[in-house]
N, C-alpha and C positions, 0 to 999 in steps of 0.2 A: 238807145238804152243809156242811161245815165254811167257816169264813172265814178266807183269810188273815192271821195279823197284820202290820201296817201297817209300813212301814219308818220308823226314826226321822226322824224331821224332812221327813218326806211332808208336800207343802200337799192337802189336802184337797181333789177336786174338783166340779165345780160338781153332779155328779151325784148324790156321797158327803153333800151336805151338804143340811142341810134349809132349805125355805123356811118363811121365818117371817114372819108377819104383824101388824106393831102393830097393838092393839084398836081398833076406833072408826074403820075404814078411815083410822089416820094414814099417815105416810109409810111408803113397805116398806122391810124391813130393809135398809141398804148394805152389809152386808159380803158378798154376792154379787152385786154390780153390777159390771161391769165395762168398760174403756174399750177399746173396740174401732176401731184406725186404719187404715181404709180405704186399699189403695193402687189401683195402677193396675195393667194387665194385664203377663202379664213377657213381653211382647214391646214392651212401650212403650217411647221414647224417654226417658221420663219416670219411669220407675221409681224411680229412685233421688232424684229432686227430689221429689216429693210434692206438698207443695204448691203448687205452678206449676201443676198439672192446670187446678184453679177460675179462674187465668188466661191459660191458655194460649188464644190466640187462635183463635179456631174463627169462619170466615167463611162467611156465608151467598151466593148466585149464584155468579155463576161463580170458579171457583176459579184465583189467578194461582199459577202453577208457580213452587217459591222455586228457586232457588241449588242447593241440594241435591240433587234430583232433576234436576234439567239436567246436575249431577255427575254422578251415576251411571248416568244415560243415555248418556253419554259412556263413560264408563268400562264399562258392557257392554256395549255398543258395538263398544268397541276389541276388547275377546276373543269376540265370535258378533256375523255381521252380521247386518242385520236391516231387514226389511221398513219403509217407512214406515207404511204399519195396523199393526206391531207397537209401533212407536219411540210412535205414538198411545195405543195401549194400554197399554202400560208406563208411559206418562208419565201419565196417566188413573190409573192404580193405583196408583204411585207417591204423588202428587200427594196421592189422596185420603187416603190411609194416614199421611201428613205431617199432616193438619190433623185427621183424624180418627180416630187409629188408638186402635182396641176402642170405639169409639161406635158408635151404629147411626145411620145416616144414610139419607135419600131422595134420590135425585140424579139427574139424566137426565144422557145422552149426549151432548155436541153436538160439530160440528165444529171448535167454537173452544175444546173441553175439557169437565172435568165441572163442571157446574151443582148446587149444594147447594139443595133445598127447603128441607127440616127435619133436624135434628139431634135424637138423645136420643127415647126412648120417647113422651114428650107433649109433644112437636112433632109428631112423626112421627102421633101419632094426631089431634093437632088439624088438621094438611095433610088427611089423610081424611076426616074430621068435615065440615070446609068446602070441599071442592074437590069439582066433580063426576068423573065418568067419566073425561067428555071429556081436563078440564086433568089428570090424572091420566093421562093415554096414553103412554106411554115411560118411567114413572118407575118406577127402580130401587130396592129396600129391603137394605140390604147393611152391613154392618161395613166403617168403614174401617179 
């Protein structure tokens, strides 16, 4: 099958091109290295800052309800009334999606809010690693 020719001033890509190897296992070629910048999920609050993510404050036990979320608990609220085990739930989801949102978190239930275990992939496996059945009994694995 015939190949198309190239349009002019095409950059060539990473598939098009060959990988090349200095002799003597030296350094590999750079001109197919590339610098790839990680954002965050595009439902994050933080999308558009980037690097705030690495210090965005992510709290471990029980988690205190900011400002915001008491907002808008209010404010949907005002347009659908709503049970207090919903106003709980809401604020619970709310809550954790604030501190935690596109992270994978372990959290239990309580009546005084949610409770943070572990945060991130290896916490979340080291919590299992070291905790039996038992203390393990009500805990949640869930994306905030």
């Amino acid at each position: 099958m015939p190949r198309r020719a190239s349009k002019a001033g095409k950059q060539p890509s990473i598939i098009d091109a060959k990988i090349r190897r200095p002799p003597h296992g030296e350094e590999m070629n750079r001109e197919l290295t590339e610098t790839v910048a990680l954002g965050v999920g595009s439902r994050s609050r933080l999308q558009d800052k980037g690097q705030e993510l690495a210090a965005h404050y992510r709290p471990r036990g029980l988690l205190p309800v900011p400002p915001e979320v008491r907002a808008e608990i209010k404010r949907q609220e005002r347009q659908h009334p709503m049970t207090p085990e919903y106003r709980k739930t809401l604020g619970d989801r709310l809550t954790l999606q604030h501190y935690f949102s596109d992270v994978e978190v372990a959290f239990r239930r309580t009546p005084h809010g949610i409770e943070v275990l572990a945060a991130g992939l290896d916490e979340i496996a080291e919590l299992r690693r070291t905790s039996t059945r038992e203390e393990r009994q009500g805990v949640v694995y869930g994306v905030g």
